[in-house]
Rosetta silent file (secondary structure, phi, psi, omega in degrees, C-alpha in Angstrom):
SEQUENCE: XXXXXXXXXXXXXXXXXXXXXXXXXXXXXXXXXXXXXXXXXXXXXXXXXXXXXXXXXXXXXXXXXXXXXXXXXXXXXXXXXXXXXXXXXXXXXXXXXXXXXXXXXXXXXXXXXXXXXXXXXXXXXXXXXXXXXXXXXXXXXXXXXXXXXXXXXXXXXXXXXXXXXXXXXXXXXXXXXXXXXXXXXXXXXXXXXXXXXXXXXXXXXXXXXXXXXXXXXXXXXXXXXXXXXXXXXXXXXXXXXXXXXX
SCORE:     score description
SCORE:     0.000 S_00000001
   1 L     0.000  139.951  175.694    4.939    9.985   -8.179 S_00000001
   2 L   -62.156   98.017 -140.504    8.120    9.775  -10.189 S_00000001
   3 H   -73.041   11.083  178.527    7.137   10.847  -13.664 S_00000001
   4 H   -91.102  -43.634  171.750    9.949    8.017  -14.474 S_00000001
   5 H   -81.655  -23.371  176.392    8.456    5.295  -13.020 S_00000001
   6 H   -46.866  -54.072 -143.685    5.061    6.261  -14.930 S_00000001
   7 H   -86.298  -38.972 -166.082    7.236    6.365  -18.414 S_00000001
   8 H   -83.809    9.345 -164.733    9.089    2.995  -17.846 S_00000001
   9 H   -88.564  -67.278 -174.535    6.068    1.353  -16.786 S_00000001
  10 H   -65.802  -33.981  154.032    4.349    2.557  -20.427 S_00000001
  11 H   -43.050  -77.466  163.162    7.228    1.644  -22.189 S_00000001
  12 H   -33.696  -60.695  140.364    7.641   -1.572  -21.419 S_00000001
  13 H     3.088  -74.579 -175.233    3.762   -1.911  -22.159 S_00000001
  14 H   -59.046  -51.170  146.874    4.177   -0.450  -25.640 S_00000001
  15 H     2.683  -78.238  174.343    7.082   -2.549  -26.050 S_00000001
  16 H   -53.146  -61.058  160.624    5.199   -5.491  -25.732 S_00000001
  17 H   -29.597  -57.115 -173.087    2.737   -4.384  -27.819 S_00000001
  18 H   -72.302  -36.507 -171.174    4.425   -3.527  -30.831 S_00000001
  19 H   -78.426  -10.278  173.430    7.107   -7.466  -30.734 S_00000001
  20 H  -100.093   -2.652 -167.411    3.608   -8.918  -30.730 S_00000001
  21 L   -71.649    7.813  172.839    1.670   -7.113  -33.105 S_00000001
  22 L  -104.565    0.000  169.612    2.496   -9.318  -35.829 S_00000001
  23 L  -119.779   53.670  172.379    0.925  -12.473  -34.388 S_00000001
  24 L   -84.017  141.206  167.806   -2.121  -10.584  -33.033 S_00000001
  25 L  -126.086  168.114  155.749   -5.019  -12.889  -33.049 S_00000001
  26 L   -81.094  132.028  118.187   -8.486  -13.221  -31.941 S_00000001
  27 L    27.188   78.514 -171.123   -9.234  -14.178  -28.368 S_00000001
  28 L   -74.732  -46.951  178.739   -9.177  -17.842  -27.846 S_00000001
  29 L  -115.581 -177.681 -138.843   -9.571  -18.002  -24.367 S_00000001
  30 E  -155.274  143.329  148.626  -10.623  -16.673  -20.803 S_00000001
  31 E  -175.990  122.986 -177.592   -9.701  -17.191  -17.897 S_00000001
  32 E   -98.933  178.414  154.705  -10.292  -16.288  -14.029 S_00000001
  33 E   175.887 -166.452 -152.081   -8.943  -17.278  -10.705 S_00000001
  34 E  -130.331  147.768 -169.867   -8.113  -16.088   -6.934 S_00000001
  35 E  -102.800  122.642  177.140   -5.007  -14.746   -5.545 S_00000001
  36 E  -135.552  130.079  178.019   -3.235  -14.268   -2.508 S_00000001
  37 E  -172.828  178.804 -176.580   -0.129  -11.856   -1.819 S_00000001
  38 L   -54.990  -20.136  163.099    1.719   -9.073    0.105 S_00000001
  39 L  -127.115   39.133  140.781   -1.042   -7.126   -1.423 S_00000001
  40 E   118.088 -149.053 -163.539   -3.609   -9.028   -0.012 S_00000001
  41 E   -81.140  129.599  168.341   -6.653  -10.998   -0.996 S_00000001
  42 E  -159.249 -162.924 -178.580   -8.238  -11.195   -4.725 S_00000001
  43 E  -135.185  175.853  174.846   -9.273  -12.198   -7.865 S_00000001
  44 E  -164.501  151.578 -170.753   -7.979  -11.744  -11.596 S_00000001
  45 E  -137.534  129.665  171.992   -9.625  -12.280  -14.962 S_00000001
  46 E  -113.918  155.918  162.186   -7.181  -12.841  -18.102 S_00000001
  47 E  -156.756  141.191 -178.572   -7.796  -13.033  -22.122 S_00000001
  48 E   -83.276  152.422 -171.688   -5.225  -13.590  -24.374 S_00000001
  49 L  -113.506  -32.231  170.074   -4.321  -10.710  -26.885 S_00000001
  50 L  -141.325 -171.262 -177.852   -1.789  -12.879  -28.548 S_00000001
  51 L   -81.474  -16.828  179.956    0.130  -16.049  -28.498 S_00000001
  52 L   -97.929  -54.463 -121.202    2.451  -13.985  -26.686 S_00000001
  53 E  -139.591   89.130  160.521    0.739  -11.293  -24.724 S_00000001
  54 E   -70.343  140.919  161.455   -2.264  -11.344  -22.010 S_00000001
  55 E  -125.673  138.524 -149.877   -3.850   -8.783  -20.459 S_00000001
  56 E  -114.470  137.607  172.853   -4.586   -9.206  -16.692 S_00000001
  57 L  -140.704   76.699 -178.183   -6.996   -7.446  -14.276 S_00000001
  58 L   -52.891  156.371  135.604   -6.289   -8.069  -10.369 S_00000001
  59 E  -142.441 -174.906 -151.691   -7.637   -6.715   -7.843 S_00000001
  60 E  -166.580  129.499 -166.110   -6.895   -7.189   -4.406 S_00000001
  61 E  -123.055  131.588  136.344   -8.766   -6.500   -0.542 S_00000001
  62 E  -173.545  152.410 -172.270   -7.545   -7.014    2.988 S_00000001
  63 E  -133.065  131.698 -171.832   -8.222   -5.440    5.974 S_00000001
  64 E  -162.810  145.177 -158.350   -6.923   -6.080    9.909 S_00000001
  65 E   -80.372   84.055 -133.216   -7.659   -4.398   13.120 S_00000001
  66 E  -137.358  130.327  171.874   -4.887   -4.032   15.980 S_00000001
  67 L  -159.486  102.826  168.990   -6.248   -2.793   19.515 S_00000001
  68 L  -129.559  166.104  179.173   -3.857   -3.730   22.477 S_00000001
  69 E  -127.791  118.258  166.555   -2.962   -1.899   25.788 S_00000001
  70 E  -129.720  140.378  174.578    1.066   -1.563   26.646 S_00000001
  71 L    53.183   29.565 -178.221    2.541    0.158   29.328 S_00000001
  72 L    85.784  -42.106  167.281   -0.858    1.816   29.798 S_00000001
  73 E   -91.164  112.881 -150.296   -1.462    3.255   26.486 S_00000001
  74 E   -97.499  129.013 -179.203   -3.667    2.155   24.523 S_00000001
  75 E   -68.645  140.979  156.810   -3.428    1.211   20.671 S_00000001
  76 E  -143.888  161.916 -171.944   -5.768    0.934   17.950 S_00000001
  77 E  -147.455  120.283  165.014   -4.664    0.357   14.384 S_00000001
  78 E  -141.747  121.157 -164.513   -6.077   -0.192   11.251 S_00000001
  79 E  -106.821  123.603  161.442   -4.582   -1.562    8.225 S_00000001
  80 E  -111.136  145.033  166.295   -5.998   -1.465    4.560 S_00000001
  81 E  -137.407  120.091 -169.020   -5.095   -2.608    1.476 S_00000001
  82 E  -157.790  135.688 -171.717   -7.345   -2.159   -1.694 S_00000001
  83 E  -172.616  116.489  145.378   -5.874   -2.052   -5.385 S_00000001
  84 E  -126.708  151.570 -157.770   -6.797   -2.729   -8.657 S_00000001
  85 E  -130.788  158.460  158.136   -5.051   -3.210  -11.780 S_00000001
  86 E  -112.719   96.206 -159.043   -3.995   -3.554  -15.384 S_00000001
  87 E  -120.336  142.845 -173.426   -1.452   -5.434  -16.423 S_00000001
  88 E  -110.796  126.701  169.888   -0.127   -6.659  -19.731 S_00000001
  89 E  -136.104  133.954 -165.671    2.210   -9.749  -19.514 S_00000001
  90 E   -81.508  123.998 -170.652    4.487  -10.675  -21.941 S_00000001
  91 E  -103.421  155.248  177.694    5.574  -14.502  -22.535 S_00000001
  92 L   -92.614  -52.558 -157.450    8.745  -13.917  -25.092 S_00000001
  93 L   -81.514    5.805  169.122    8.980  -17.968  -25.607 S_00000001
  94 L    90.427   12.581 -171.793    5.471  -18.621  -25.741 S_00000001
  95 L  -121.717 -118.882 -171.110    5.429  -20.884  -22.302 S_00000001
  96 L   -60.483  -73.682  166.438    5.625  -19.724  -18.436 S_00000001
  97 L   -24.352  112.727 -157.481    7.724  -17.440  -18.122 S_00000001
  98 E  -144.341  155.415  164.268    6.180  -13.904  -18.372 S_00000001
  99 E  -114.947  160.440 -168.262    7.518  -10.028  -17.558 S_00000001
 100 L  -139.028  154.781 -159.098    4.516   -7.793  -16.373 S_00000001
 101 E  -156.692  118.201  169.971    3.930   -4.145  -17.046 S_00000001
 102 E  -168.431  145.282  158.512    0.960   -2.346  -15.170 S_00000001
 103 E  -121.901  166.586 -156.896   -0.686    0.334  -13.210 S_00000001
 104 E  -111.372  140.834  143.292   -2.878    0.016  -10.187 S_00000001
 105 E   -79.071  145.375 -174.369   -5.278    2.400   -8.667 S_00000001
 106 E  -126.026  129.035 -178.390   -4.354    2.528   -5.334 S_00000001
 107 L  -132.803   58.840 -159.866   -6.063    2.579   -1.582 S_00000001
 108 L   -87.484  144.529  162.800   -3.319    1.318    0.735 S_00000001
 109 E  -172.850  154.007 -176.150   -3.488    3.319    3.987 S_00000001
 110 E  -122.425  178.621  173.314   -2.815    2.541    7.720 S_00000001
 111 E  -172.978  127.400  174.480   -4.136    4.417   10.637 S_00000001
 112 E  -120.376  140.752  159.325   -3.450    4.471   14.248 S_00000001
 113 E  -150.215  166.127 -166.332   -4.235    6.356   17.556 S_00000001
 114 E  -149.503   92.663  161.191   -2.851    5.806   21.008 S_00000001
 115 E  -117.662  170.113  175.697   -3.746    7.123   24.575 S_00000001
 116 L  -142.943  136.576 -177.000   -3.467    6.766   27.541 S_00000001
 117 L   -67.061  -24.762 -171.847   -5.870    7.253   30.582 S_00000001
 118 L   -93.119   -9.067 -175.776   -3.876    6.768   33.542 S_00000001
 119 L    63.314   32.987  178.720   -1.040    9.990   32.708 S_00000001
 120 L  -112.335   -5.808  154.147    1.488    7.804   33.819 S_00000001
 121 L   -45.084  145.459  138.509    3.085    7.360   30.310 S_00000001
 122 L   -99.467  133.761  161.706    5.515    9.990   28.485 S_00000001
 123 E   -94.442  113.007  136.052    5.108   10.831   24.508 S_00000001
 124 E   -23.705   77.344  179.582    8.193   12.035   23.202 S_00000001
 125 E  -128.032  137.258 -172.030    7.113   14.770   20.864 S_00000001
 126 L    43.417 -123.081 -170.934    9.240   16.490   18.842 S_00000001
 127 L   -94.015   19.274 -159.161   11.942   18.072   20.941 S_00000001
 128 E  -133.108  129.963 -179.768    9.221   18.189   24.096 S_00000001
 129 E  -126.521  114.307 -149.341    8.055   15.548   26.644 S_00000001
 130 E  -109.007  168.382  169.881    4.329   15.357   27.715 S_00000001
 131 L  -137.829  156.369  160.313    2.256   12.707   30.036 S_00000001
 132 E   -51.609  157.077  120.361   -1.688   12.939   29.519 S_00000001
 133 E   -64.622   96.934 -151.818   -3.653   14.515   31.186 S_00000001
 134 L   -48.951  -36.565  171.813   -6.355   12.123   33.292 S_00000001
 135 L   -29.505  -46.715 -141.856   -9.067   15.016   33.262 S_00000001
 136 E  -164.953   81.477 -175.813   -8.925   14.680   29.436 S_00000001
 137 L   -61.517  143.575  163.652   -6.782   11.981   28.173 S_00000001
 138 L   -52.956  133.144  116.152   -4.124   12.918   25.528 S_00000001
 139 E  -140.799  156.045 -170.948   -4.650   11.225   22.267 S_00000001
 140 E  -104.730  134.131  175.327   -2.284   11.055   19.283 S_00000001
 141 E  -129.350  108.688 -168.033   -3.982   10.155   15.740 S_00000001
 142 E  -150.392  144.531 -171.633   -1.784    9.452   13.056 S_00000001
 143 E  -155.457  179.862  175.504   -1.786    7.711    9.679 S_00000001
 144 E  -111.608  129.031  160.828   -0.241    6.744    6.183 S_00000001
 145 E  -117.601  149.866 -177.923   -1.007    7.418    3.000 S_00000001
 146 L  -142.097 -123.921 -147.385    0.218    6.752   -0.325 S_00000001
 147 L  -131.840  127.970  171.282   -0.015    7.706   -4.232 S_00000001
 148 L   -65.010   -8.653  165.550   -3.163    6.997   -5.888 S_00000001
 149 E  -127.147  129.249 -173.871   -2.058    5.748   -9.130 S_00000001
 150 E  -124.436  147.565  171.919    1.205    3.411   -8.834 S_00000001
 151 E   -92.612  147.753 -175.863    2.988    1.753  -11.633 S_00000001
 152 E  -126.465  141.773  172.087    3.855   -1.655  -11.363 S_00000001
 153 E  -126.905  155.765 -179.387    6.684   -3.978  -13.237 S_00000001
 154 E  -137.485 -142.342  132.226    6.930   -7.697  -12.580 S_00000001
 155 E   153.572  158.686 -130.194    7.587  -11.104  -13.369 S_00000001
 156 E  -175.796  176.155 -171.245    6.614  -14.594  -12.894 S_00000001
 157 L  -123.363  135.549 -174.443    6.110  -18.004  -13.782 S_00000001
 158 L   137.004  100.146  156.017    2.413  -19.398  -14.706 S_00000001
 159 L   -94.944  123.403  158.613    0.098  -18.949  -18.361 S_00000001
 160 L   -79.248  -10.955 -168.602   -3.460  -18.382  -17.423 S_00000001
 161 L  -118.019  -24.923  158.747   -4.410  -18.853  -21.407 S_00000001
 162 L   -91.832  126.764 -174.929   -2.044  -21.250  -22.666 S_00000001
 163 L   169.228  156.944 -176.837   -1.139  -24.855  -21.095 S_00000001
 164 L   -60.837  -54.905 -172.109   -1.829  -28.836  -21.660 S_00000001
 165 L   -99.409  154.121  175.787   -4.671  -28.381  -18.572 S_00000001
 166 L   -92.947    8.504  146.716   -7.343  -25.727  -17.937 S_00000001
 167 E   -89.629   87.972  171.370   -6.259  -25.523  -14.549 S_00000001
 168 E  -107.076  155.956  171.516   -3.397  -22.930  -14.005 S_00000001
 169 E  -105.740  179.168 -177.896   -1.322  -21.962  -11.266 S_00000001
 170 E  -166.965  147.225 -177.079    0.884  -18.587  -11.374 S_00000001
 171 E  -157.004  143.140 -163.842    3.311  -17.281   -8.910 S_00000001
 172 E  -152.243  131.926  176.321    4.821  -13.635   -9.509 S_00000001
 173 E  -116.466  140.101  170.033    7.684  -11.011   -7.636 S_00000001
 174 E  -172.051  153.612  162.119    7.073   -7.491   -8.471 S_00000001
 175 E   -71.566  143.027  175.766    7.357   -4.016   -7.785 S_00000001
 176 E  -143.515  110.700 -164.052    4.671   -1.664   -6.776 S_00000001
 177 L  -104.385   71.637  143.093    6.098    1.341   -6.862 S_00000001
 178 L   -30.559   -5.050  143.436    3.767    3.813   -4.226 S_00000001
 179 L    88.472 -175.596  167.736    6.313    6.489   -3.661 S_00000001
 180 L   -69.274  160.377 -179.506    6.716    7.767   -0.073 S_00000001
 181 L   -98.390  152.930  161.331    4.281    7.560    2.453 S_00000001
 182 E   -57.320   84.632 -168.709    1.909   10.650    3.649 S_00000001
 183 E   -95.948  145.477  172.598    2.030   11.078    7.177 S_00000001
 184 E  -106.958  140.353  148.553   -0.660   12.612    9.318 S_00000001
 185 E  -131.734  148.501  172.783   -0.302   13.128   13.176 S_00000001
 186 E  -157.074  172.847 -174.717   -2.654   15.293   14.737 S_00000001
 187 E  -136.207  166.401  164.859   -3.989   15.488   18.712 S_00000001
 188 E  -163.443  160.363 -177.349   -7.007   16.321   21.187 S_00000001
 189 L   124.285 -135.222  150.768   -7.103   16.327   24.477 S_00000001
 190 L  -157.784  127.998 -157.517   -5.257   17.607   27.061 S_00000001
 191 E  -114.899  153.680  150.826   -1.274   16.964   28.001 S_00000001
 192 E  -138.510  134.973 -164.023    1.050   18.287   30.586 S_00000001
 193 E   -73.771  117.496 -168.922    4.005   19.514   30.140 S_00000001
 194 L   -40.878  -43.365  160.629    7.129   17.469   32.016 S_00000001
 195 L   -44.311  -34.189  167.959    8.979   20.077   32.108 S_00000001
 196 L  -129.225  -19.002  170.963    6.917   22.967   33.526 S_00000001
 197 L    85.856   -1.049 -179.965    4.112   20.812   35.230 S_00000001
 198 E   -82.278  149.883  169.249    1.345   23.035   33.289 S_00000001
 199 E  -121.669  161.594 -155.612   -1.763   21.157   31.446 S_00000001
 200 L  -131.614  138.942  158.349   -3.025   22.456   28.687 S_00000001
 201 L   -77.665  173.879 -177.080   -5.733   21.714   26.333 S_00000001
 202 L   -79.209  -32.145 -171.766   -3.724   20.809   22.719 S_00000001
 203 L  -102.162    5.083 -171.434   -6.528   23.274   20.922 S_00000001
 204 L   -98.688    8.513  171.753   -6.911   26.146   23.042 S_00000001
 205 L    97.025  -43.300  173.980   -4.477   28.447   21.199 S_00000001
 206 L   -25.463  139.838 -166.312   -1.967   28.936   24.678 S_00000001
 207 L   -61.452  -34.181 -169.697    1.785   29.552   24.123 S_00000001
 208 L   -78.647  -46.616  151.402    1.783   25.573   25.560 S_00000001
 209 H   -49.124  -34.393  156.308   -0.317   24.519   22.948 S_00000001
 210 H   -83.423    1.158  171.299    1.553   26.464   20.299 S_00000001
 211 H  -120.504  -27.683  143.375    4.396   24.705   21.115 S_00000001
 212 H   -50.504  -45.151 -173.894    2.769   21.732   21.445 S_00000001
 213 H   -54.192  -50.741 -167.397    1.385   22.032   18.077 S_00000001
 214 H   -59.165  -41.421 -179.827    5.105   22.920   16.494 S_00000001
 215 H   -60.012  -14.327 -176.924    6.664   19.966   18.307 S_00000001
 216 H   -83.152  -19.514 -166.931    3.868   17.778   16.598 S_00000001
 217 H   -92.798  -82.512 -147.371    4.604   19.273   13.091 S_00000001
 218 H   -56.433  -32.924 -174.161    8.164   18.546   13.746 S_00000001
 219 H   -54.378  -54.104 -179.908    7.360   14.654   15.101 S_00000001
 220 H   -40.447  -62.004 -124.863    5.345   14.228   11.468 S_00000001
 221 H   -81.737  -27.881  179.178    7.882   15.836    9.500 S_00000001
 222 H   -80.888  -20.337  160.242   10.761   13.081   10.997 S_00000001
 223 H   -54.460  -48.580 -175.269    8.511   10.586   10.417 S_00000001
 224 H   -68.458  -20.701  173.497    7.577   11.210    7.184 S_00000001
 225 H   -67.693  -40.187  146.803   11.220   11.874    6.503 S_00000001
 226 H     0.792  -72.515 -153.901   11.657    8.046    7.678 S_00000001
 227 H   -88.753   -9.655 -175.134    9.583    6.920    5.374 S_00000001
 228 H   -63.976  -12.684  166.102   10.751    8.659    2.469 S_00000001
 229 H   -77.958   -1.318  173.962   13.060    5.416    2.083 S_00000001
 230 L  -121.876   75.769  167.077   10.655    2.977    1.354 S_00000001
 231 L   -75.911  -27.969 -146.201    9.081    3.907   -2.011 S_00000001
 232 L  -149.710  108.431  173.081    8.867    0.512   -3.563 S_00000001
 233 E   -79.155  117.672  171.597    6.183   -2.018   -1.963 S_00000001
 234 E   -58.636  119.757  169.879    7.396   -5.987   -3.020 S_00000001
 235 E   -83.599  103.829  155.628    4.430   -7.475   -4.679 S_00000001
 236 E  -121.993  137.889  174.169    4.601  -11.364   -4.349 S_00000001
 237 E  -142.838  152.351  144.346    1.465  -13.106   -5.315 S_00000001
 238 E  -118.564  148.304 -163.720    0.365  -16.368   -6.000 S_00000001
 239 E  -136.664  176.184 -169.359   -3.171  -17.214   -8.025 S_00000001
 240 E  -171.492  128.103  171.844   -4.927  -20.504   -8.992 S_00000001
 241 E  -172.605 -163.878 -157.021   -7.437  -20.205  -11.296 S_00000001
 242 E  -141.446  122.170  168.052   -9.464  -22.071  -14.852 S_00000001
 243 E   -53.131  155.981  155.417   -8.921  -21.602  -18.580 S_00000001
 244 L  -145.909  104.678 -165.211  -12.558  -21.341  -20.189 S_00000001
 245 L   -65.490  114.944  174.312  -11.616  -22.201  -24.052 S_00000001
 246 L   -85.923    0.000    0.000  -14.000  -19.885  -26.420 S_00000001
């Protein structure tokens, strides 16, 4: 993680802290409610720190399952998303309008594998082009990972502790900035190579397999270079939730 995004993340934070610390108060209110966004399903519990200045603590679940067959090779997928956070957000004018400053532990990760039984498919891998082997189907296992603590900046429209009704809504664009993703590919099985017609297991150590392995190294490493362009996940959420006046 960019020791940059850490610093402007706490900054802003402190920031806040310090233009409100001259109306610091005691804790009038409470206030929970439930969530929905790009990073998934939750809840959030607020208390006001000041007439200005909340502090917020999302978290956020969702999980979904992808298993199809194309062209013979068969998919499975699984995508998570699990994060929780702290966030402080600052109203300047005392009404809707708020900027947000926070970081999230983070447990976003996808995972896939794909084979195929009949060997009538080619995998592309690295500079090398394989079909399964039916004996011992081919399969490719590969997944994403990303940075366990991410700083987040935001901002939005919506006071959970101040308003004429004890029923607020809130709707918020933000960054969540997760860095590049981690890729894993790894294999088992057994492939043969288009080129020379030999099968191979992927694990048995054989100059086919050692070159299988390197082309598999090399597949990762262009992926992961891929991805090195998407550091910064968009956060949109919306929440509904109930003042409870102390």
């Amino acid at each position: 993680m960019k020791l940059t995004q850490r610093g402007t993340a706490a900054a802003l934070i402190l920031a806040a802290a310090a233009a409100c610390s001259g109306t610091a108060q005691a804790a009038t209110a409470v206030a929970g409610g439930l969530r929905v966004g790009t990073l998934g399903l939750g809840a959030e519990g607020t208390i006001g720190l000041t007439d200005r200045l909340n502090l917020r603590v999302p978290f956020n679940v969702f999980s979904y399952d992808y298993d199809q067959t194309e062209d013979g090779i068969e998919y499975e997928g699984t995508l998570d998303l699990k994060s929780v956070g702290v966030q402080l957000d600052l109203h300047p004018f005392k009404g809707s309008f708020y900027l947000s400053a926070g970081l999230y532990s983070n447990g976003n990760q996808l995972d896939l594998k794909a084979s195929d039984p009949s060997g009538t498919e080619e995998y592309e891998v690295g500079g090398g082009t394989y079909v399964s082997d039916t004996t011992d189907p081919l399969r490719l296992n590969g997944g994403l990972d990303f940075n366990s603590a991410v700083p987040y900046l935001g901002l939005g429209w919506g006071n959970a502790i101040q308003g004429a009704s004890n029923v607020y809504f809130r709707f918020e664009l933000g960054a969540y900035f997760q860095g590049a993703a981690k890729v894993k590919l790894d294999a088992s099985g057994s492939a043969v190579n288009v080129d020379t017609g030999n099968s191979f297991d992927v694990d048995d150590g054989s100059i086919e397999s050692q070159v299988f392995q390197a082309n598999l190294e090399a597949e990762r490493a262009d992926v992961e270079d891929d991805a090195s362009d998407y550091k910064i996940y968009p956060a949109i959420s919306f929440a509904l939730g109930y003042r409870f006046n102390l």
